[in-house]
C-alpha positions as CSV (number, residue, x, y, z in Angstrom):
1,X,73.5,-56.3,-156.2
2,X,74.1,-60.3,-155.8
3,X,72.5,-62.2,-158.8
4,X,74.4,-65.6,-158.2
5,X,72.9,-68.4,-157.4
6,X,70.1,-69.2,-154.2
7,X,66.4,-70.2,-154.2
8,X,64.9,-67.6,-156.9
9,X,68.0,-67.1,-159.2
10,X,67.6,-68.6,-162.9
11,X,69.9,-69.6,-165.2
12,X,73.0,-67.7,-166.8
13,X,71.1,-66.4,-169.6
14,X,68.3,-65.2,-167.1
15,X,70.4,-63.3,-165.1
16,X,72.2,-61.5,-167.9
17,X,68.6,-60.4,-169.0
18,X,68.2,-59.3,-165.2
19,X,71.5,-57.3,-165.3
20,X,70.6,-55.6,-169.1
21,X,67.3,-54.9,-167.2
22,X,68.9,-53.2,-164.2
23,X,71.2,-51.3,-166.4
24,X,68.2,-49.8,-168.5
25,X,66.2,-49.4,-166.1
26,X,68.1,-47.8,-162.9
27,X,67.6,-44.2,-163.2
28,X,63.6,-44.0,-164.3
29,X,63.1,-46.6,-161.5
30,X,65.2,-44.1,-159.2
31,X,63.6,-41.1,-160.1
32,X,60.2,-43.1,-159.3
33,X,61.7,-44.2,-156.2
34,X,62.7,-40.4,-155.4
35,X,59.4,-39.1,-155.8
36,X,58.2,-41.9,-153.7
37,X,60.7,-41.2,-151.1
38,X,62.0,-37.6,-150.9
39,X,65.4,-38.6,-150.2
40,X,68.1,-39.8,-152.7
41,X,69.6,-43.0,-150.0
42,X,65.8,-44.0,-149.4
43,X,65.4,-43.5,-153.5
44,X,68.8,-46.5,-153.5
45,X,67.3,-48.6,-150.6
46,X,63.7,-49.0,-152.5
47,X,64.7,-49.5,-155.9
48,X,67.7,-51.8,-154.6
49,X,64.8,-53.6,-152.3
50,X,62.3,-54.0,-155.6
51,X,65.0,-55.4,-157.8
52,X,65.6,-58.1,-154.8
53,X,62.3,-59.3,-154.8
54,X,61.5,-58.6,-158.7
55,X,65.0,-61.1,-159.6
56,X,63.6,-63.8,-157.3
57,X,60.6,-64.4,-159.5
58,X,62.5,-62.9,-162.9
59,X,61.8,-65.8,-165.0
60,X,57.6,-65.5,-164.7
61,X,58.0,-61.5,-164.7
62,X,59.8,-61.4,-168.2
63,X,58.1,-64.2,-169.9
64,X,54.8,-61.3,-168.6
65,X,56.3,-58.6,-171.1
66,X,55.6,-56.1,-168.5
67,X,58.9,-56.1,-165.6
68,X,58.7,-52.4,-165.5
69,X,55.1,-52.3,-164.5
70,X,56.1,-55.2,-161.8
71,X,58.9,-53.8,-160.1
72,X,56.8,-50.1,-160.2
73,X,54.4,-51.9,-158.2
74,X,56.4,-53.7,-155.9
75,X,58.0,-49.9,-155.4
76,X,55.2,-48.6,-154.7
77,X,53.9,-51.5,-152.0
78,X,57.0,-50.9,-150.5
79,X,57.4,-47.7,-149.9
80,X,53.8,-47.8,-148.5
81,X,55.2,-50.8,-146.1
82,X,58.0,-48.4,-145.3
83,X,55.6,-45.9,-144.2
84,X,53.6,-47.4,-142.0
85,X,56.3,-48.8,-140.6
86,X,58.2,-45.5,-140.1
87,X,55.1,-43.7,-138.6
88,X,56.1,-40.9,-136.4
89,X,55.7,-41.7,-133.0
90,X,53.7,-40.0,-130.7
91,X,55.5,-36.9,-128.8
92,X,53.9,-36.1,-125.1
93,X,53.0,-32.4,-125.1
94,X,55.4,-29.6,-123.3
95,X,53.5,-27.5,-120.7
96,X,53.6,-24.8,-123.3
97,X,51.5,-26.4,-125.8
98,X,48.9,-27.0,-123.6
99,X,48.2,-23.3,-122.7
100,X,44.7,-22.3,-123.4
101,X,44.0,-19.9,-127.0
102,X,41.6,-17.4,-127.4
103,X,38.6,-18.2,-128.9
104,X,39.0,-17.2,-132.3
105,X,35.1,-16.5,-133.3
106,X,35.1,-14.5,-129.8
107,X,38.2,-12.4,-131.5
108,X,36.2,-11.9,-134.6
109,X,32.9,-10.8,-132.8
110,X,34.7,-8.3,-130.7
111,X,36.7,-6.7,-133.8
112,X,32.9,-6.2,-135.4
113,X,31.6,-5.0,-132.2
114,X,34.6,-2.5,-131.9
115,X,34.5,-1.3,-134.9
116,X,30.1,-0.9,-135.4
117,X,31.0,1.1,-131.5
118,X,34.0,3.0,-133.6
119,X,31.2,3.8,-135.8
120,X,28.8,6.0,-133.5
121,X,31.4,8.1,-132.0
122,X,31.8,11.8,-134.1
123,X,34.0,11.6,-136.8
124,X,36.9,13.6,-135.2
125,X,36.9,11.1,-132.5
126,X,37.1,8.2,-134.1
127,X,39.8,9.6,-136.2
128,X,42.0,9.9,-133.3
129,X,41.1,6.7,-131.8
130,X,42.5,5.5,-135.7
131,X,45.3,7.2,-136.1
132,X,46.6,6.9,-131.9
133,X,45.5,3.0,-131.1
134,X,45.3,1.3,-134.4
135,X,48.0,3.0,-136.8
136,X,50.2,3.3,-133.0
137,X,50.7,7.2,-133.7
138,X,51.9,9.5,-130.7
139,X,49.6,11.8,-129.9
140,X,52.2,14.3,-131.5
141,X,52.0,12.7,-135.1
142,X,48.2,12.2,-134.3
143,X,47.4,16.2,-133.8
144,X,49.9,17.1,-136.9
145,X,47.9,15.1,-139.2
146,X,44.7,15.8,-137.8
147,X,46.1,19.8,-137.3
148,X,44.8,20.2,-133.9
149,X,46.6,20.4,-130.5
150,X,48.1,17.6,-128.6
151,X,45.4,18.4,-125.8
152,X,42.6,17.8,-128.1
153,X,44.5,14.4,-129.1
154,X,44.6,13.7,-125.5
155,X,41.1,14.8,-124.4
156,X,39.1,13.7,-127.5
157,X,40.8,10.1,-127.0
158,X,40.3,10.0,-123.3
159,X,36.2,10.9,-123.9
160,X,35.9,8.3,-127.0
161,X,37.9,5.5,-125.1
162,X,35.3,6.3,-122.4
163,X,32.2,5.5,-124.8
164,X,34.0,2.4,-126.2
165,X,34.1,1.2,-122.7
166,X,30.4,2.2,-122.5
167,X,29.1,0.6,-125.4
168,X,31.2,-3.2,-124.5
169,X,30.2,-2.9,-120.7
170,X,26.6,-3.0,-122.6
171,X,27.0,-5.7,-125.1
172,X,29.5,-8.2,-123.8
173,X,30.9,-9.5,-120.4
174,X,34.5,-8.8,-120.5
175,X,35.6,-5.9,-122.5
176,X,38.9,-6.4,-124.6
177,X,41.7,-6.1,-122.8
178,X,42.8,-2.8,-124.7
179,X,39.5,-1.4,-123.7
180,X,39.3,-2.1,-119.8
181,X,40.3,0.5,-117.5
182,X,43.8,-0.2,-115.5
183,X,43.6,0.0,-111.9
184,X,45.2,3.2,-110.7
């Protein structure tokens, strides 16, 4: 950093206060700038940027007792200058981004409707509806735990998918899409 001569710079005594200053003072005003920053070369830039601006009016700020407090400050309304000025500019949408979402309280209220219609089937059935379409069992691993036959896996889901589609047909519009029956 230049502390010759120019419009702000004080005498030869001043500036060897400045420079003592500088050296005392670099690495807490770094690590301040750091945390201000997030980056180390920002960190250099700020602090180097604050020391500019403190040495131009060095001979009030000393006679203050207080230059640490000063060039904190004039840290911190930089940075903030930096920031606004470093805004992220806006970035038009891909096609992709613009694709409609489910709506998520319509998610929820069909989960609670699923599972109160889970509820009234018999307990065998909705143990197989369990076990093959929410733990993803085969109907294999589904009669072996339940010890029953693969048929009964087949036919007990087939009758208790055929209520659940009963009981949404009854409560809401558009079944989910696990539920609705594919075209044959």
């Amino acid at each position: 950093m230049r502390t010759g001569g120019g419009a702000g710079a004080g005498t030869g005594g001043e500036d060897e206060q400045f420079r003592s200053f500088v050296r005392q003072q670099w690495g807490p005003l770094l690590r301040t700038a750091y945390l201000l920053t997030g980056d180390r070369g920002n960190a250099e830039d700020l602090v180097q940027s604050a020391l500019e601006k403190t040495h131009r009016r060095w001979g009030r700020i000393r006679r203050q007792d207080a230059p640490e407090v000063y060039v904190r400050r004039v840290m911190v309304n930089t940075a903030t200058s930096w920031w606004r000025r470093r805004r992220p500019v806006e970035v038009p949408l891909l096609a992709s981004d613009t694709m409609p979402v489910a709506d998520a309280y319509a998610q929820v209220e069909q989960r609670q409707q699923l599972v109160a219609a889970l509820r009234q089937l018999p307990p065998r059935t909705q143990a197989i509806l369990v076990l093959r379409y929410f733990e993803d069992l085969s109907e294999a691993d589904t009669a072996r735990v339940l010890g029953c036959s693969v048929g009964a896996v087949k036919s007990q889901a087939s009758r208790g998918l055929a209520r659940l589609r009963i009981q949404f047909e009854k409560t809401t519009p558009h079944p989910p899409a696990r539920l609705r029956k594919e075209p044959a």
